[in-house]
MDTraj code that builds the backbone (N, CA, C; nanometers):
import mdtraj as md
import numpy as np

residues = "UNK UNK UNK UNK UNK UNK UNK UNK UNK UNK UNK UNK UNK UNK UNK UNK UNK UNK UNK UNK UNK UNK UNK UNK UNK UNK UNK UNK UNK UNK UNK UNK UNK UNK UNK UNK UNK UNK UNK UNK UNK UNK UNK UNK UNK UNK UNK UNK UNK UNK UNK UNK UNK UNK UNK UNK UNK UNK UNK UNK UNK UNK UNK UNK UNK UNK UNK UNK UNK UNK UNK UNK UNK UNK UNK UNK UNK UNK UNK UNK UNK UNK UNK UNK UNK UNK UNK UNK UNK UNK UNK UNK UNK UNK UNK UNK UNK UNK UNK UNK UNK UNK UNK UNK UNK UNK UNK UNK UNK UNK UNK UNK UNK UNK UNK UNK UNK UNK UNK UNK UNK UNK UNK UNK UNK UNK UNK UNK UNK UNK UNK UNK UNK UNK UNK UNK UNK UNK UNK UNK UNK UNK UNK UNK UNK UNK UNK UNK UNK UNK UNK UNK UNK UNK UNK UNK UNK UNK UNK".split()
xyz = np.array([
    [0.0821, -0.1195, 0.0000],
    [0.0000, 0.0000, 0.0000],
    [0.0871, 0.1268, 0.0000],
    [0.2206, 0.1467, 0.0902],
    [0.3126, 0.2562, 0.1051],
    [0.3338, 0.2710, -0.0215],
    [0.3890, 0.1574, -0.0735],
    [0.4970, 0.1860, -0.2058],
    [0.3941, 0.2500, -0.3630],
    [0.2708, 0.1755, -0.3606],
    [0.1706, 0.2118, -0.4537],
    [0.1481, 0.3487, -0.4246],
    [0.1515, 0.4092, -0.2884],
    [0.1236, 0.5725, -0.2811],
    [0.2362, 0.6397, -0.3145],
    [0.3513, 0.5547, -0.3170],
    [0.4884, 0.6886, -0.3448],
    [0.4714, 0.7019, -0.5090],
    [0.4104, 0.5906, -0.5942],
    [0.4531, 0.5741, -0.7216],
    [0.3506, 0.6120, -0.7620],
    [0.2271, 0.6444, -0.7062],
    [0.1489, 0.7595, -0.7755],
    [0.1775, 0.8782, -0.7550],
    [0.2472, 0.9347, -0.6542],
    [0.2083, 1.0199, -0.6183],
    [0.4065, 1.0580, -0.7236],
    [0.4632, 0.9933, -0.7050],
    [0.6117, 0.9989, -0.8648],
    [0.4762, 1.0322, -0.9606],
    [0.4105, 0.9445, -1.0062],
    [0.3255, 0.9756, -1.1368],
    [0.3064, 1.0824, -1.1703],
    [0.1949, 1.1201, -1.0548],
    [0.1756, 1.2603, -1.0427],
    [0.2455, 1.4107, -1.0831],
    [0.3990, 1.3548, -0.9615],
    [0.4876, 1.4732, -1.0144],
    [0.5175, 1.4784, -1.1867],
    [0.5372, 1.3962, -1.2164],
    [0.6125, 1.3693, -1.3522],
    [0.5137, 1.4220, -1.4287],
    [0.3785, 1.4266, -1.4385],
    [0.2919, 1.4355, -1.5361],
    [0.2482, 1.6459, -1.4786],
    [0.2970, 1.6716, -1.3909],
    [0.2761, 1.8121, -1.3256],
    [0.4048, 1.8447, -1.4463],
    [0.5671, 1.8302, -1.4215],
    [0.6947, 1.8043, -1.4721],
    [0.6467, 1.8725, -1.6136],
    [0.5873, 1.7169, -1.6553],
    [0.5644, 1.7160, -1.8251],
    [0.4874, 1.8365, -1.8743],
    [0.3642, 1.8480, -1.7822],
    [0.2726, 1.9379, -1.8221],
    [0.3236, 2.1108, -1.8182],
    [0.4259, 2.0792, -1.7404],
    [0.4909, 2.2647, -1.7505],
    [0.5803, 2.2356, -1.8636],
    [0.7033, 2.1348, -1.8944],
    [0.7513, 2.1064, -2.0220],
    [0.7039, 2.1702, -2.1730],
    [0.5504, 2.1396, -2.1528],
    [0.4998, 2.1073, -2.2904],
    [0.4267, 2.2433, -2.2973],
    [0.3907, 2.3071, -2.1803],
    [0.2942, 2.4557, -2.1840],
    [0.4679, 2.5906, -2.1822],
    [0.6092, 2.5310, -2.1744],
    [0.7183, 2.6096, -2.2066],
    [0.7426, 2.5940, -2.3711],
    [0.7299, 2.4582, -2.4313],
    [0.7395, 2.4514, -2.5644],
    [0.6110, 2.4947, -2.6405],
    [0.5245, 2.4774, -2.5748],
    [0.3655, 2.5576, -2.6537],
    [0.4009, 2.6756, -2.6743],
    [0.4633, 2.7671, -2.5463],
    [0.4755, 2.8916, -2.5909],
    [0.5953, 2.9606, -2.6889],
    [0.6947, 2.8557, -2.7064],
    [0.8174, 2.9300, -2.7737],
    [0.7518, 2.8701, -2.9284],
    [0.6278, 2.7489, -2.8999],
    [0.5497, 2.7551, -3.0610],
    [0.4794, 2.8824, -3.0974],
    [0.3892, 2.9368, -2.9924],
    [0.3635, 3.0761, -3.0332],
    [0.4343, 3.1791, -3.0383],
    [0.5667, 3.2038, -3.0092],
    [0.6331, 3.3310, -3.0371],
    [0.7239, 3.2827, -3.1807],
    [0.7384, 3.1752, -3.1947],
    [0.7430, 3.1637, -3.3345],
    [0.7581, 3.1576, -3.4350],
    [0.5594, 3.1176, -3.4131],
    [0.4596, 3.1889, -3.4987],
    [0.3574, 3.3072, -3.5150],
    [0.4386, 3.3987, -3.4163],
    [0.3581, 3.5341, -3.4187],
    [0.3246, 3.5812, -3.4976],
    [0.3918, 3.6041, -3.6411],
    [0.3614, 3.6213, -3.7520],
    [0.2638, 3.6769, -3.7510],
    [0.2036, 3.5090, -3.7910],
    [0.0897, 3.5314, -3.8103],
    [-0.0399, 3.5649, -3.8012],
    [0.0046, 3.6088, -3.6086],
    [-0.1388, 3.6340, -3.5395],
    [-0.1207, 3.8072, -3.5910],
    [0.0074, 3.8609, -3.6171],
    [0.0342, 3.9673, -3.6094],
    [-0.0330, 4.0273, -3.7731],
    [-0.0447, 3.9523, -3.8546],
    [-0.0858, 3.9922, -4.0133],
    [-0.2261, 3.9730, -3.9880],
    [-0.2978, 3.9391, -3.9049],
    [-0.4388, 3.8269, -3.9062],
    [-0.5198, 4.0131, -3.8925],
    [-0.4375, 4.1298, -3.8614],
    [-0.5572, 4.2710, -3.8541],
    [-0.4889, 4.3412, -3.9502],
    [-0.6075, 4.3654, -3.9527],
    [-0.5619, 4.4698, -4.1104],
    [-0.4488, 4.4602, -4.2097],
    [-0.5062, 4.3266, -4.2686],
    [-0.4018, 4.2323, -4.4185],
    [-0.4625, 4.3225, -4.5293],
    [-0.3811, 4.3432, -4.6168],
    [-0.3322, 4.3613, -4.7430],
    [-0.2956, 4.2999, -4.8505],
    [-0.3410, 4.2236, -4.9214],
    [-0.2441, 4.1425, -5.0221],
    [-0.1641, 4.2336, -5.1651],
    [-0.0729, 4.1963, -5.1904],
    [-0.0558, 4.1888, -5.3384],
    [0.0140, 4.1134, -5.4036],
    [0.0728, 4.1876, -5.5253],
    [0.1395, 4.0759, -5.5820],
    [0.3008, 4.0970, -5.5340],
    [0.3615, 4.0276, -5.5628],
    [0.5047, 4.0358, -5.5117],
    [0.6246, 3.9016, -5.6301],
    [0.7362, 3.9064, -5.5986],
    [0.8171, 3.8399, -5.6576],
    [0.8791, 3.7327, -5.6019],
    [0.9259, 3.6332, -5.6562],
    [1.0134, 3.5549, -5.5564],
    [1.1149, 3.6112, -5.5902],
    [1.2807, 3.6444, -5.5248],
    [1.3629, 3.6669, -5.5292],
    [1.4751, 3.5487, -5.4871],
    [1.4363, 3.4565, -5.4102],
    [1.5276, 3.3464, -5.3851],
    [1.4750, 3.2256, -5.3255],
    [1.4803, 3.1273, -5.3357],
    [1.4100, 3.0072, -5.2815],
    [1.5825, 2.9145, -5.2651],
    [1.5517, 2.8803, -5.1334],
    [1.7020, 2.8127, -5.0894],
    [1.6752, 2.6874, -4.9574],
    [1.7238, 2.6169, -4.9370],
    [1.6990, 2.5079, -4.8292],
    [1.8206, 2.5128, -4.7048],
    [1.8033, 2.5843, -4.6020],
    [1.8902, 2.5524, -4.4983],
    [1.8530, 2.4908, -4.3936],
    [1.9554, 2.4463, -4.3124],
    [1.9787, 2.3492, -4.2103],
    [1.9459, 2.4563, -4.0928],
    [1.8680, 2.4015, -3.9843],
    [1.8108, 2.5221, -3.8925],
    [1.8581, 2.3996, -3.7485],
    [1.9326, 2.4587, -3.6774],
    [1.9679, 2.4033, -3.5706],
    [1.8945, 2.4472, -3.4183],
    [1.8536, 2.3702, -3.3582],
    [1.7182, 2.4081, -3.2155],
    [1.7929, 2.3595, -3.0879],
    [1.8126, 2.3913, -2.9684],
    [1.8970, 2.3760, -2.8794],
    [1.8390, 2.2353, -2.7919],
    [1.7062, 2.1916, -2.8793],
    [1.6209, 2.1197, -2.8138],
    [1.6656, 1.9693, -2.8522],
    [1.6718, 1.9889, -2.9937],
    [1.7122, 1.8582, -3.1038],
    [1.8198, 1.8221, -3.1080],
    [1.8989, 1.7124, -3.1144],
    [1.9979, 1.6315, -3.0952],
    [2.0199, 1.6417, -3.2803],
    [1.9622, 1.7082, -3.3679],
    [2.0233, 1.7239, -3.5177],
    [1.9568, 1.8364, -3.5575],
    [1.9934, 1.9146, -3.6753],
    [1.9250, 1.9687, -3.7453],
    [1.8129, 1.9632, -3.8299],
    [1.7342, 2.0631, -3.8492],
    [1.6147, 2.0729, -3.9126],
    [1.6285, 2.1526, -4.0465],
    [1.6026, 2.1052, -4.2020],
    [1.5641, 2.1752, -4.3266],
    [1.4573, 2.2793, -4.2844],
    [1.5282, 2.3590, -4.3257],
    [1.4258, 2.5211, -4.3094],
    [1.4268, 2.5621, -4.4777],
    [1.2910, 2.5365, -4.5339],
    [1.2976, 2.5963, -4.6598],
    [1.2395, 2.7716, -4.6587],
    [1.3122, 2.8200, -4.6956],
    [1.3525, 2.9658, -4.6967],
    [1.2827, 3.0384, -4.8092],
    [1.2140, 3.1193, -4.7976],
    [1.1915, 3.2107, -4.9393],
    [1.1945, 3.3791, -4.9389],
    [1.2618, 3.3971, -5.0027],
    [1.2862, 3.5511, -4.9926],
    [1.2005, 3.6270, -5.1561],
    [1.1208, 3.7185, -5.1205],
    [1.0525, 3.7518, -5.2261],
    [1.0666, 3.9326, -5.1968],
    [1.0418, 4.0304, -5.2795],
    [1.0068, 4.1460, -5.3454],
    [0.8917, 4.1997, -5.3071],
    [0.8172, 4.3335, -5.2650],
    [0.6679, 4.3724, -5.3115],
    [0.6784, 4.5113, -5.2317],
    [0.5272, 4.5308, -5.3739],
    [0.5293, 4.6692, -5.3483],
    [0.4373, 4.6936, -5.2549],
    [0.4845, 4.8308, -5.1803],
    [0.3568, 4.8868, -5.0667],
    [0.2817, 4.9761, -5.1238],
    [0.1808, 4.9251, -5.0151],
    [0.0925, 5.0788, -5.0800],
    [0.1352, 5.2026, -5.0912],
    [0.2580, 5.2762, -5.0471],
    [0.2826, 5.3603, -5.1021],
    [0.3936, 5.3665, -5.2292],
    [0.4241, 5.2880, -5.2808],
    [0.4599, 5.2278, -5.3869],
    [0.6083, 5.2058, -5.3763],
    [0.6672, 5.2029, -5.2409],
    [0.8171, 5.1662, -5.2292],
    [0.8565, 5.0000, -5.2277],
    [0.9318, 4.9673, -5.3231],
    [0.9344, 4.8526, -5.2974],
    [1.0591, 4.7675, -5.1703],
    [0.9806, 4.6548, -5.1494],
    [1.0350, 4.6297, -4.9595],
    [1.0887, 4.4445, -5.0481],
    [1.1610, 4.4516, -4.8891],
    [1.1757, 4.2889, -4.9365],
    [1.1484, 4.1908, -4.7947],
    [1.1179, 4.0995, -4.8152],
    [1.1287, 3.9639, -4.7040],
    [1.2047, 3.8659, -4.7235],
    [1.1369, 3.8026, -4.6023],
    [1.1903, 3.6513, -4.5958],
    [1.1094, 3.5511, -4.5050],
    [1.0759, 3.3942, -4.5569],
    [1.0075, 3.3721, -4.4833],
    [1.0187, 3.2340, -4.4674],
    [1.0037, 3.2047, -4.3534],
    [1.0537, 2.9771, -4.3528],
    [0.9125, 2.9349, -4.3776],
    [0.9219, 2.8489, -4.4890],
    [0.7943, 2.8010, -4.4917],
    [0.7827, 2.6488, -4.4875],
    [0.6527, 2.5711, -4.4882],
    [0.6576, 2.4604, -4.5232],
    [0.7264, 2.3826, -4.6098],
    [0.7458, 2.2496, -4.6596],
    [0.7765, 2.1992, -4.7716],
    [0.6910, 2.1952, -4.8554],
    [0.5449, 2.1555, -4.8209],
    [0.4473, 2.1602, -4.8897],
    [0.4285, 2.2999, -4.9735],
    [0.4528, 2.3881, -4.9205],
    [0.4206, 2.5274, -4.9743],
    [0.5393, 2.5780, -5.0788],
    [0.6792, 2.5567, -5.0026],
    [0.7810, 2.5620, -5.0601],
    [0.7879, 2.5127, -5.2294],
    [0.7796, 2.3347, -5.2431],
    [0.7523, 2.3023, -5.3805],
    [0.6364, 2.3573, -5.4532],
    [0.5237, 2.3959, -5.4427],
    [0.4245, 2.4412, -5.4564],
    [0.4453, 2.5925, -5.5246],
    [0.5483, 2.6216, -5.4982],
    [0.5642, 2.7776, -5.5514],
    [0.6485, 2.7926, -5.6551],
    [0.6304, 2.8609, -5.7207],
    [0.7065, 2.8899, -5.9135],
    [0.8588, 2.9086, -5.8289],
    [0.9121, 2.9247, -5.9262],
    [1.0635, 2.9451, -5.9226],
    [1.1059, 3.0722, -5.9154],
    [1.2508, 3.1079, -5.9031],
    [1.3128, 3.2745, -5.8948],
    [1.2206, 3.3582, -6.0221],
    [1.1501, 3.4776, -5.9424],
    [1.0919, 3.5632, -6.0723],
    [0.9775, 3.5297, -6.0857],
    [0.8767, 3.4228, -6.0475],
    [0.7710, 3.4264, -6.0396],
    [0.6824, 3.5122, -5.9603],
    [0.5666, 3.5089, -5.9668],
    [0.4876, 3.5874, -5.9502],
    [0.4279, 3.5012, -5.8365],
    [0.3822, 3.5739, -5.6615],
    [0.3305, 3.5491, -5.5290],
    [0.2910, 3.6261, -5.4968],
    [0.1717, 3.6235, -5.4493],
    [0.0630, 3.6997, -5.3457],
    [0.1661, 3.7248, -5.1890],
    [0.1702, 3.8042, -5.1611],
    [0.2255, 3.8646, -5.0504],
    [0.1168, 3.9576, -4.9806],
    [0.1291, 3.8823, -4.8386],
    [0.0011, 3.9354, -4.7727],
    [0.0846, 4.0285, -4.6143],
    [0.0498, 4.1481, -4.6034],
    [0.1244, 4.2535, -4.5294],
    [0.0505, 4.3488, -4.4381],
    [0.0486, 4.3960, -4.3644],
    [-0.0462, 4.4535, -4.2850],
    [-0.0577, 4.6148, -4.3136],
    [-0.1772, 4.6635, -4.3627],
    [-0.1931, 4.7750, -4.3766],
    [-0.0932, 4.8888, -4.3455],
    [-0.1036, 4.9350, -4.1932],
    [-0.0420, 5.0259, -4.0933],
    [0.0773, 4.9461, -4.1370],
    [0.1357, 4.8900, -4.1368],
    [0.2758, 4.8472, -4.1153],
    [0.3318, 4.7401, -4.2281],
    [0.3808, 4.8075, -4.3544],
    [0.4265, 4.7072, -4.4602],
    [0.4966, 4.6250, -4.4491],
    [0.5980, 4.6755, -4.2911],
    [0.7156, 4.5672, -4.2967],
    [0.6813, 4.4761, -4.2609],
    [0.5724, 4.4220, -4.2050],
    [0.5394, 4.2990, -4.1775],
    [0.4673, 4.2211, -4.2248],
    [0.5411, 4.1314, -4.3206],
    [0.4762, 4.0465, -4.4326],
    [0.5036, 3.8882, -4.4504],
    [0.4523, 3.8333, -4.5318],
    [0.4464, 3.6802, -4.5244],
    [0.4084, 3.6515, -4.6351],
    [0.4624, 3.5379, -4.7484],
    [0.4042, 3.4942, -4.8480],
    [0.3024, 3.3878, -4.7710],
    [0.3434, 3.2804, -4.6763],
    [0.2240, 3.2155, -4.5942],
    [0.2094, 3.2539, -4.5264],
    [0.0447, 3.3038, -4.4878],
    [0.0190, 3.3852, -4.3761],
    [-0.1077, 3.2733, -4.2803],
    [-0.0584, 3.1598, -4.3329],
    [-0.1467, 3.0332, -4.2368],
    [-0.0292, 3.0079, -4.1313],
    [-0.1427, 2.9916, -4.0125],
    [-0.1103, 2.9292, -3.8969],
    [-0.0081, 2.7759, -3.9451],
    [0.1147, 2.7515, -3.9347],
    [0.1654, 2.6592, -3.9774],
    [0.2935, 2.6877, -3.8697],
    [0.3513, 2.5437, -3.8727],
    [0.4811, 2.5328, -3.8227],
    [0.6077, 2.4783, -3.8741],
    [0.6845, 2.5711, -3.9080],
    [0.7779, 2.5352, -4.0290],
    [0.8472, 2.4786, -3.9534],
    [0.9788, 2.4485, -4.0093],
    [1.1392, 2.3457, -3.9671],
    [1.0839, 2.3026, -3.8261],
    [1.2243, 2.3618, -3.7476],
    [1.2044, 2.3408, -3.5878],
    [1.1117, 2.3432, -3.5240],
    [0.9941, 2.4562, -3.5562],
    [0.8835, 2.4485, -3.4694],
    [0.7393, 2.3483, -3.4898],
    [0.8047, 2.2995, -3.6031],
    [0.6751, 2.1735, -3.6272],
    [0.7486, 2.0599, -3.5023],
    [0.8388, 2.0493, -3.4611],
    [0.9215, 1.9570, -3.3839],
    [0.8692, 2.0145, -3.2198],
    [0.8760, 2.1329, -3.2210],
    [0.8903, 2.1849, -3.1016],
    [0.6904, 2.1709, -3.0802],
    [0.6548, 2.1850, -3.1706],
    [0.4749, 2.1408, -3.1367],
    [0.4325, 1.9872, -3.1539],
    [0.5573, 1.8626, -3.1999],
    [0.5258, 1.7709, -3.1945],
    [0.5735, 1.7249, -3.0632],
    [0.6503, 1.7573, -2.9607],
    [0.7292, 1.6942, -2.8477],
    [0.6426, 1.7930, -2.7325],
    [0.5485, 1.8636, -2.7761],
    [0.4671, 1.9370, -2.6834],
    [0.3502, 1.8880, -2.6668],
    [0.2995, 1.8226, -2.7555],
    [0.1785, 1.7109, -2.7620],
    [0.2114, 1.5917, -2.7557],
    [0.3504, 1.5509, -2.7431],
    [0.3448, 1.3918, -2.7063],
    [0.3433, 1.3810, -2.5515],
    [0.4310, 1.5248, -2.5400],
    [0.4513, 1.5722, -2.3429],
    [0.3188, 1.5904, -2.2545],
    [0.2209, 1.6285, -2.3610],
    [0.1225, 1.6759, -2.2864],
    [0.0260, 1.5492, -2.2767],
    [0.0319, 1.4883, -2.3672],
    [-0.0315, 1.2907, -2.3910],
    [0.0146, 1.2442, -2.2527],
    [0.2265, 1.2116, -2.2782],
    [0.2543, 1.1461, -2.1891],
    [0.1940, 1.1828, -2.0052],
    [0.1743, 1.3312, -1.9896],
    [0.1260, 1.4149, -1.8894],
    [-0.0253, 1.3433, -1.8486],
    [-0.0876, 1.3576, -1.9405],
    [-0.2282, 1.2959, -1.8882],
    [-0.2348, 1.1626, -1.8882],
    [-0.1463, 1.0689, -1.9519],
    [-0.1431, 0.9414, -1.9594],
    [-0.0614, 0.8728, -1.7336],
    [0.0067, 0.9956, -1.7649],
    [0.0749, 0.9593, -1.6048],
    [-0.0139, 1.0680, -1.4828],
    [-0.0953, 1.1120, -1.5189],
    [-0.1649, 1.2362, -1.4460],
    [-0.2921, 1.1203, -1.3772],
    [-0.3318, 1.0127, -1.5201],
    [-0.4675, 0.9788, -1.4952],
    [-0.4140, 0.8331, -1.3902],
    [-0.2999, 0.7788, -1.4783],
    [-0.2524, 0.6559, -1.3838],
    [-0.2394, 0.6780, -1.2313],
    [-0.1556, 0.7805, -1.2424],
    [-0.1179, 0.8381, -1.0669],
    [-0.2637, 0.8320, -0.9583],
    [-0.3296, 0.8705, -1.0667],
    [-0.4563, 0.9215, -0.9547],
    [-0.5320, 0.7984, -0.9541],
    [-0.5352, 0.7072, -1.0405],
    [-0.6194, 0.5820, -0.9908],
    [-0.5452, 0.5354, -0.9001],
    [-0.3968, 0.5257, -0.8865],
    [-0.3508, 0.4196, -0.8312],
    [-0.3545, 0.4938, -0.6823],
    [-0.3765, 0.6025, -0.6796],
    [-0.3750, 0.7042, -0.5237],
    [-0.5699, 0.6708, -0.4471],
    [-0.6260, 0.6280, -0.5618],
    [-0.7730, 0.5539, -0.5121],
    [-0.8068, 0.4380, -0.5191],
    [-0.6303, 0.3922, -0.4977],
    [-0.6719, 0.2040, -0.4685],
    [-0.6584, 0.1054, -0.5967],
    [-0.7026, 0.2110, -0.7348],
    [-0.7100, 0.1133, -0.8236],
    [-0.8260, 0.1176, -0.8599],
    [-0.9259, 0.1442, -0.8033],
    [-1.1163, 0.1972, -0.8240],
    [-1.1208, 0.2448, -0.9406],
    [-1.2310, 0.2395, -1.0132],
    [-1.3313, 0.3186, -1.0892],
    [-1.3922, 0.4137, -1.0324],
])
top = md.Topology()
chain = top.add_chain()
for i, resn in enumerate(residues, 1):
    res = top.add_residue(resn, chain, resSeq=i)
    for name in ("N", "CA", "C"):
        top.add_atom(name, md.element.get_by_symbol(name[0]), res)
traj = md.Trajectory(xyz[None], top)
């Protein structure tokens, strides 16, 4: 009976542990992807250019290797007709999906403030941070998986 209460009540901690783990990596998923919460008032689209499409290696202090960060750097004009430039990590999916150097992309930018722009302006998680939101939901699984064990075994084992 002693030993079943220390090892729920280990459960317990571990799944408390996990659950701050995974709500520290939730949040370095939302800073980001601020981006995009930041374009989501008063967007703008137009047209814009690609200027470079390139594939680098993106290293995370979290991961034991590196992560492909596909990169796109494009051209566009503002509404007051100066032209600006970006850059932006995007998916792979999105990445192949897009014409080559000199093509033509919708670039979506926020009214009040041109400099802040995005050829994808979806909620997405490129390179590292698709990693950093997959080890935050396995943390937060493993969390309730040892949250729910702990506590049966702290009521005997009952239903």
């Amino acid at each position: 009976m002693v030993k079943r209460h220390w090892v729920a009540l280990f459960a317990l901690f571990m799944a408390v542990a996990l659950a701050a783990i995974a709500s520290g990596l939730l949040y370095s998923v939302y800073r980001r992807s601020r981006l995009t919460l930041e374009i989501s008032r008063q967007a703008v689209v137009t047209q814009g250019v690609i200027t470079e499409k390139l594939i680098q290696r993106q290293s995370d202090h979290l991961l034991p290797f590196d992560v492909p960060a596909f990169v796109v750097r494009y051209a566009y004009p503002t509404p007051l007709g100066q032209m600006r430039t970006g850059e932006q990590i995007v998916t792979r999916r999105f990445f192949e999906r897009l014409g080559g150097v000199g093509a033509l992309v919708p670039v979506t930018m926020r009214e009040d403030n041109p400099a802040v722009s995005a050829v994808d302006s979806r909620l997405t998680f490129p390179g590292s941070t698709g990693w950093r939101m997959g080890i935050a939901l396995v943390a937060l699984f493993a969390a309730s998986a040892l949250g729910g064990g702990g506590a049966r075994l702290l009521r005997g084992g009952k239903r």
